[in-house]
N, C-alpha and C positions, 0 to 999 in steps of 0.2 A: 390483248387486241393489238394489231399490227396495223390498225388504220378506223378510221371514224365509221359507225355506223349510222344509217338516215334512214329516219321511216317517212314512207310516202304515202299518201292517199288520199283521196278527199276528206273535207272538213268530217268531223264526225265517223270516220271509218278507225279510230282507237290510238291513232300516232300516239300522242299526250301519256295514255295508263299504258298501254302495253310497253310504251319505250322508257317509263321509266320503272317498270316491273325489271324489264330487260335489263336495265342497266346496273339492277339489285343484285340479280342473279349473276350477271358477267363480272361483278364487283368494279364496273366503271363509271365515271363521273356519266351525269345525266342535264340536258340539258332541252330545254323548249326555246322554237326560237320566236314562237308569240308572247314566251314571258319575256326575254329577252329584249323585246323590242318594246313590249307593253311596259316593262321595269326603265327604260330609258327615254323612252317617248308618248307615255301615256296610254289608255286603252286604244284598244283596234277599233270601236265604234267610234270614237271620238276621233284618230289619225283619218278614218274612213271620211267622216264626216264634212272634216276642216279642209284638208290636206289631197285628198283624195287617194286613190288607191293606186297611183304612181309613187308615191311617196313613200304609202307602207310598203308596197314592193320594195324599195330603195334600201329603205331600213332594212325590210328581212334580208337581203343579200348581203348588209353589210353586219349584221347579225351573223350569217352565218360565215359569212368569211373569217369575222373573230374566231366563232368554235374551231373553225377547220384550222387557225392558226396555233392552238391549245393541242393538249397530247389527247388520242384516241378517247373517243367518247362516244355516248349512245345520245344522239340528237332526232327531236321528232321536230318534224317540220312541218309550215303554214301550208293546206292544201295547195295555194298558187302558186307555191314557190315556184314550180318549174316552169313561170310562164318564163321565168326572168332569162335569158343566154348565160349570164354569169352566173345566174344560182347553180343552173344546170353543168356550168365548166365546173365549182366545186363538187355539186354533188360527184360527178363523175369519178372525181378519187376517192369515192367513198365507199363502205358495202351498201348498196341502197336495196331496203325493203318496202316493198308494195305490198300494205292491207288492202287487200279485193274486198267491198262490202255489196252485194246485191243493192242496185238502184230502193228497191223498196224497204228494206231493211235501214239505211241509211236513213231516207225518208224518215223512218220512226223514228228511229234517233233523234232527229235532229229538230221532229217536232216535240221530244219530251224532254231537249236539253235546255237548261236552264242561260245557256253560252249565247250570246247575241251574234250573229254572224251575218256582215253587213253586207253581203254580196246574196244573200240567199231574203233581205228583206223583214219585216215581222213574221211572217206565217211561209215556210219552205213548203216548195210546191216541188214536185215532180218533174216540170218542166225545166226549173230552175236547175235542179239538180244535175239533169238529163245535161243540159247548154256545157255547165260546167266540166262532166263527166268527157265529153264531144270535145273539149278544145283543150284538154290535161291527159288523158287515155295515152297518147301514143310517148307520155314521157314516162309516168309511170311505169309503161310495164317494159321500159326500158333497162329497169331493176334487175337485178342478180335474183333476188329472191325475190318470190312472189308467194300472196299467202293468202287463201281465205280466212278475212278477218269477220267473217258473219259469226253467231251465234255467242255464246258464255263464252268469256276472257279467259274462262280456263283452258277450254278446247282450245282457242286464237292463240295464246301464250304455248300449251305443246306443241302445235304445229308449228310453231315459229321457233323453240327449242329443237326440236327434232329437224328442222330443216340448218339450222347453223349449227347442232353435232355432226352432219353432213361435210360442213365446210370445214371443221375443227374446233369451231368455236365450243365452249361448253361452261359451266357452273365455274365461277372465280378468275373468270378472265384468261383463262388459260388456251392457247389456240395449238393445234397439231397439226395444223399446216397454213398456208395463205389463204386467208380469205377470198 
């Protein structure tokens, strides 16, 4: 890999498993930047809680500036990261991928996931989803690669293999051209 890879997508649209399946398969360091920030500053309901969600913004850019300063890796990132100008100046030198999940599909998800996610409430409504969907959308699909991430991880994972043997990338790290 000739530069860092970043999964985008809203909460619950797979960043976390697929990018660290990704990183198995590319045989590159793998990295979350809500562990990252939760390993240094405590969980995300609690920074949510106290601190507010300027704060955990704050950390995750400075989260990722860390990774982006480390050699090429497969990082999945916190859905809001792109509110930040500076998350989005790193993400920009990065290959950024967008999991597309269907509004209602994610819905599911996110009400069977056992993950607290402090911007969506106890019970994720539709609406909520929709707000956040409405004010991240035009960063997202800002992305090189865009992927539907709906259905079994297996399908989501070939699409995503077969879309970076495209670019060069492939099994062991190995690229056959620029990203």
């Amino acid at each position: 890999m000739s530069r860092h890879i970043t999964l985008l997508g809203l909460m619950g649209s797979g960043k976390s498993t697929i990018g660290a399946r990704l990183a198995a398969y590319l045989g590159s360091p793998f990295n979350d930047t809500d562990t990252v920030v939760s390993a240094a500053h405590g969980s995300i309901a609690t920074l949510f809680a106290e601190h507010g969600e300027a704060t955990f913004r704050r950390y995750e850019t400075e989260a990722l500036r860390d990774l982006c300063a480390r050699a090429p890796r497969v990082i999945a990132t916190g859905g809001g990261i792109v509110t930040s100008p500076e998350s989005r100046r790193l993400l920009a030198t990065t290959l950024r991928i967008f999991l597309r999940v269907d509004l209602d599909e994610l819905l599911e998800r996110l009400r069977t996931s056992s993950t607290q996610r402090p911007l969506l409430g106890a019970l994720p409504t539709r609406e909520r989803i929709e707000r956040l969907w409405h004010e991240r959308h035009r960063w997202y699909e800002e992305a090189e690669v865009q992927i539907d991430g709906g259905g079994l991880l297996e399908a989501v994972f070939e699409r995503l293999t077969t879309a970076l043997a495209v670019r060069g990338l492939h099994r062991g790290g190995g690229a056959g051209g620029a990203p």
